[in-house]
LUMLUM-40798 format. One record per residue (C-alpha): residue number from 1; residue in three letters; x, y, z negated. Coordinates in steps of 0.02 Angstrom, whole numbers, plus 50000, padded with zeros to 5 digits. Layout:
+-----+-----+-------+-------+-------+
|   k |   r |  east | north |    up |
+-----+-----+-------+-------+-------+
| NUM | ALA |     X |     Y |     Z |
...
+-----+-----+-------+-------+-------+
***
This chain:
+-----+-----+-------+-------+-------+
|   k |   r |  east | north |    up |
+-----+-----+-------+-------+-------+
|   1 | UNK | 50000 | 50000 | 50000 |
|   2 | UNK | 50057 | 50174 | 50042 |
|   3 | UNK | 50041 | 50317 | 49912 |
|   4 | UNK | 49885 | 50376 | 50016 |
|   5 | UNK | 49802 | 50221 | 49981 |
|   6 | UNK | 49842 | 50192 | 49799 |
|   7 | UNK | 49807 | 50367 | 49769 |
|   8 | UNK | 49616 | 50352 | 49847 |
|   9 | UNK | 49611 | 50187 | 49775 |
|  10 | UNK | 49663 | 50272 | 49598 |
|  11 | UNK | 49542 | 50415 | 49628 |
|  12 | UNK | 49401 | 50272 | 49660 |
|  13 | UNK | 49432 | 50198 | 49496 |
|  14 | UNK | 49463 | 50355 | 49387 |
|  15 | UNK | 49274 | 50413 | 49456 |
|  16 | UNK | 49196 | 50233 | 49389 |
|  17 | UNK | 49286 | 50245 | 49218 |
|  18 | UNK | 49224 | 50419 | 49193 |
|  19 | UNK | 49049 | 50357 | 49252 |
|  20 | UNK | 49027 | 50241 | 49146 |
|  21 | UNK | 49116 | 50311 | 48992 |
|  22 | UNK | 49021 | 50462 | 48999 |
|  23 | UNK | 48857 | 50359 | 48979 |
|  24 | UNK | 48780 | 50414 | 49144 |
|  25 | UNK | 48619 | 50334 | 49187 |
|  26 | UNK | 48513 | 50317 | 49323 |
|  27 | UNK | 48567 | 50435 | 49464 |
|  28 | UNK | 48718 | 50482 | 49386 |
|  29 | UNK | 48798 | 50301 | 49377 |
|  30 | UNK | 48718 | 50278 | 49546 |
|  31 | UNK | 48793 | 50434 | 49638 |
|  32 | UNK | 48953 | 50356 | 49536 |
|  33 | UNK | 48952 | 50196 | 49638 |
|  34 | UNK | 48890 | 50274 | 49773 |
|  35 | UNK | 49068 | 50394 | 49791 |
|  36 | UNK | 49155 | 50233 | 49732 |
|  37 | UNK | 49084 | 50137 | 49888 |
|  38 | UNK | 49130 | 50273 | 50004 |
|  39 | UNK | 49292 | 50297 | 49939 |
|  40 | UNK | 49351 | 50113 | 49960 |
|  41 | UNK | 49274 | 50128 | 50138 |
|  42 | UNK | 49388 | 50290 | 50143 |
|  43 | UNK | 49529 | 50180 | 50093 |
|  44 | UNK | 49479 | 50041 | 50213 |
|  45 | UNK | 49479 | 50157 | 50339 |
|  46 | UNK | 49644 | 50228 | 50282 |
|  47 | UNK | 49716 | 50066 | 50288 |
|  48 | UNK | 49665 | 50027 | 50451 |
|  49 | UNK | 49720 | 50177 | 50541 |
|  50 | UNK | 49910 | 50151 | 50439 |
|  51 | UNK | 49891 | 49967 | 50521 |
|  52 | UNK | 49855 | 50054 | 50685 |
|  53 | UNK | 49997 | 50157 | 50658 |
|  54 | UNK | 50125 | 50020 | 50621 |
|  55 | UNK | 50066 | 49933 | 50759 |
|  56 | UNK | 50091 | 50085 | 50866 |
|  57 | UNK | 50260 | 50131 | 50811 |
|  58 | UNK | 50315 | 49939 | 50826 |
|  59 | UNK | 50253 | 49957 | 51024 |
|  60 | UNK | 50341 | 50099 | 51047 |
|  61 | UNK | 50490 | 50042 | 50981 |
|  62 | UNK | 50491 | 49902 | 51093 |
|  63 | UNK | 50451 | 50016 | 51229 |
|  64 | UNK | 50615 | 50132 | 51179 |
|  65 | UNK | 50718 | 49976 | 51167 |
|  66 | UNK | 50673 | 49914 | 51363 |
|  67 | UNK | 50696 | 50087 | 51421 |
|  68 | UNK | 50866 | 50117 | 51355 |
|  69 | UNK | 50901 | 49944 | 51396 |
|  70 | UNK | 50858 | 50001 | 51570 |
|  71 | UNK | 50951 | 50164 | 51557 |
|  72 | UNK | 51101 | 50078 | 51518 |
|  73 | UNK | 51091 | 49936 | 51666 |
|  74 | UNK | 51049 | 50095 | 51775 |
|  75 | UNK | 51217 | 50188 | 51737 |
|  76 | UNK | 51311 | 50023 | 51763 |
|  77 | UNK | 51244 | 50020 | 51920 |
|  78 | UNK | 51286 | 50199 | 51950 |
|  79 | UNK | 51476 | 50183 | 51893 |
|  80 | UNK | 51493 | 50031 | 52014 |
|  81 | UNK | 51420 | 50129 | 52158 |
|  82 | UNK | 51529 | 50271 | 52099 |
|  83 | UNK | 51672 | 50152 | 52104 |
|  84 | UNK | 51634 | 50093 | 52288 |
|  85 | UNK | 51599 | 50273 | 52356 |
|  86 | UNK | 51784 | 50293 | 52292 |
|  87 | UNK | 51849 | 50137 | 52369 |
|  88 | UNK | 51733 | 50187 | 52539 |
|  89 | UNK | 51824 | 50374 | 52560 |
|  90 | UNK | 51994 | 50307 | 52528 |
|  91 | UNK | 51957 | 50184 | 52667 |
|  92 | UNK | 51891 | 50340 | 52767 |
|  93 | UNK | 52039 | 50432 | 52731 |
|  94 | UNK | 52149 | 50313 | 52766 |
|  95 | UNK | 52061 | 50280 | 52921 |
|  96 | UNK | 52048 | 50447 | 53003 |
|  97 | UNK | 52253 | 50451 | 52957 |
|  98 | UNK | 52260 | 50302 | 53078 |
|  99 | UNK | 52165 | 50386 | 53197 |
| 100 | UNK | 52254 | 50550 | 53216 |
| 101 | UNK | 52426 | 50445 | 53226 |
| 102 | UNK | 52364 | 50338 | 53366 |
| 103 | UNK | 52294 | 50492 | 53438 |
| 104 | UNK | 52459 | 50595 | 53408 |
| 105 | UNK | 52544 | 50430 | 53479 |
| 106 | UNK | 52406 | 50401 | 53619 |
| 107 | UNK | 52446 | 50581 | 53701 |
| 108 | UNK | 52645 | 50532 | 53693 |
| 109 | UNK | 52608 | 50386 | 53777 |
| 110 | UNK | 52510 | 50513 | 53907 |
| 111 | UNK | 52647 | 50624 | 53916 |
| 112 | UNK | 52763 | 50486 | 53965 |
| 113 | UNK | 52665 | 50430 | 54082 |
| 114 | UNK | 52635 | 50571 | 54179 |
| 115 | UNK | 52828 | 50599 | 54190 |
| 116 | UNK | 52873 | 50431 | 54251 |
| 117 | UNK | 52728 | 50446 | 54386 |
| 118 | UNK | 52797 | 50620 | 54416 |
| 119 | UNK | 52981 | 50529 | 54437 |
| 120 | UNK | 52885 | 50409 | 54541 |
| 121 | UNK | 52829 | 50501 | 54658 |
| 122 | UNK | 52982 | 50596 | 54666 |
| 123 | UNK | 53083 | 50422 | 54691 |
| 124 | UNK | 52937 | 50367 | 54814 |
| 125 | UNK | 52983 | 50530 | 54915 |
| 126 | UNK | 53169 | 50507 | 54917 |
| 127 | UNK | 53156 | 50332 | 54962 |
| 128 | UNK | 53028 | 50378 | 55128 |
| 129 | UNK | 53166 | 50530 | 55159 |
| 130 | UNK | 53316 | 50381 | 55128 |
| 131 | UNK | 53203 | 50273 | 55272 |
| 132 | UNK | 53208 | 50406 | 55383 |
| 133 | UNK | 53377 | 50450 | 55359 |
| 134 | UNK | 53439 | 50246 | 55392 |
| 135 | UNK | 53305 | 50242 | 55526 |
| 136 | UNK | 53375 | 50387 | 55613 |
| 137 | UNK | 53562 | 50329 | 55583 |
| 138 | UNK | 53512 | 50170 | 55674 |
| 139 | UNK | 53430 | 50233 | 55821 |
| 140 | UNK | 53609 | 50353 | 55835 |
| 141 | UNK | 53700 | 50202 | 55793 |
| 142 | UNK | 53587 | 50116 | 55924 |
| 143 | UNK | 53631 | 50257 | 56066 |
| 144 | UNK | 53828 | 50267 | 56029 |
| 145 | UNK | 53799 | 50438 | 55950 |
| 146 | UNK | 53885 | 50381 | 55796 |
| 147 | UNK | 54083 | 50394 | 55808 |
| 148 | UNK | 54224 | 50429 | 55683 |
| 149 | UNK | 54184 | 50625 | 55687 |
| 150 | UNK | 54021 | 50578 | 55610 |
| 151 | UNK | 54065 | 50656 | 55427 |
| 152 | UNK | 54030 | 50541 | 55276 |
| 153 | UNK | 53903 | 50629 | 55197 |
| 154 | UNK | 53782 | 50576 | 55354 |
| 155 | UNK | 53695 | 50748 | 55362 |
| 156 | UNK | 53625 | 50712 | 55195 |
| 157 | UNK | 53591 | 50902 | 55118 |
| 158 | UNK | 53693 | 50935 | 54941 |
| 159 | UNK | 53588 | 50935 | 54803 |
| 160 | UNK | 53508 | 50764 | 54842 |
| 161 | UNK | 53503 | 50664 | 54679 |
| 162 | UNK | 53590 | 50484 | 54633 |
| 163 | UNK | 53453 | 50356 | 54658 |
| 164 | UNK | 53558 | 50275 | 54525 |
| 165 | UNK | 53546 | 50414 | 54403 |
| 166 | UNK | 53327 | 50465 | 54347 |
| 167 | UNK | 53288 | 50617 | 54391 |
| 168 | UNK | 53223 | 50669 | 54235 |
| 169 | UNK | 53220 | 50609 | 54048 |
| 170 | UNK | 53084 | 50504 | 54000 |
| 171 | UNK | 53000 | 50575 | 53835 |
| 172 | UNK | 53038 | 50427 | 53690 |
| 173 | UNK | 52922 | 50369 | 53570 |
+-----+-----+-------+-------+-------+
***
C-alpha cells in the first residue's frame, strides 16, 4: 500500500471509531458507514488507478528499453556505413590518381606517336626521293651517261640526312 492508500484507508477507520464512540444513532451512524463505504470505494479506486499506473510505467519501460536497444543497433549500423563510405572514397581517390597517370601517360604515348609517324613520313619521303635517285642513276647508268667525272656525292643536295641516323628524338616514357 502506498501512503495515499493507508492514509484514506486510516481516514476510513478514524470516521467509524468516532461514529461509534460518540454514540451516534440512527442517521448519524448511518451517514458514518455510509462515508466509510465510499471511502474504501475511494481507496479501491485509488488502488486501481496506482495498479494502472505500475502497469503503465512497466510498459513503458519496456518500450524505452526496445527503443534504445534500437538506437544503439541503428548507430552500429551507422559507424559501419561510416566506415565503408571511408573505405569507398579512398578507393575513389585512389582511383581517379590512376586515372590521371594513365591519362598523363596516355597523351605521352600520343605524343610519341605522332613523332614517329611524323619521322615516318619523313623516312617514307626520303626513301621515294632515294628510289628516284637509284632509278635515275640506273637509267644514266643504263645510257653510258655515268663515267668517272660523275662526282661521288651523285647529285644528292647537302643537307640530306643519314638514313642510318633518326631524324628526330623520340619523346621517352
Amino acid at each position: 500500500m502506498t501512503s495515499r492508500t493507508a492514509f484514506a484507508v486510516a481516514t476510513c477507520l478514524a470516521m467509524m471509531c468516532c461514529a461509534i464512540l460518540t454514540g451516534c444513532e440512527g442517521r448519524e451512524a448511518e451517514r458514518a458507514r455510509q462515508e466509510a463505504r465510499e471511502a474504501k470505494v475511494t481507496v479501491v479506486k485509488l488502488e486501481k488507478n496506482l495498479a494502472d499506473a505500475i502497469q503503465e510505467i512497466s510498459e513503458l519501460k519496456a518500450e524505452l528499453g526496445a527503443v534504445q536497444q534500437a538506437r544503439d543497433e541503428f548507430q552500429e549500423r551507422v559507424d559501419g556505413l561510416l566506415g565503408e563510405r571511408d573505405k569507398a572514397s579512398a578507393l575513389v581517390q585512389r582511383a581517379e590518381d590512376m586515372i590521371t597517370q594513365l591519362t598523363a601517360r596516355a597523351n605521352g604515348e600520343a605524343s610519341a606517336t605522332a613523332a614517329l609517324k611524323r619521322q615516318i613520313a619523313e623516312l617514307q619521303t626520303l626513301v621515294k626521293e632515294q628510289e628516284k635517285t637509284i632509278e635515275d642513276l640506273q637509267q644514266a647508268a643504263s645510257q653510258g651517261r655515268i663515267t668517272a667525272e660523275t662526282p661521288d656525292d651523285l647529285g644528292l643536295a647537302e643537307g640530306v640526312p643519314d638514313v642510318n641516323e633518326p631524324i628526330e628524338d623520340i619523346p621517352r616514357r
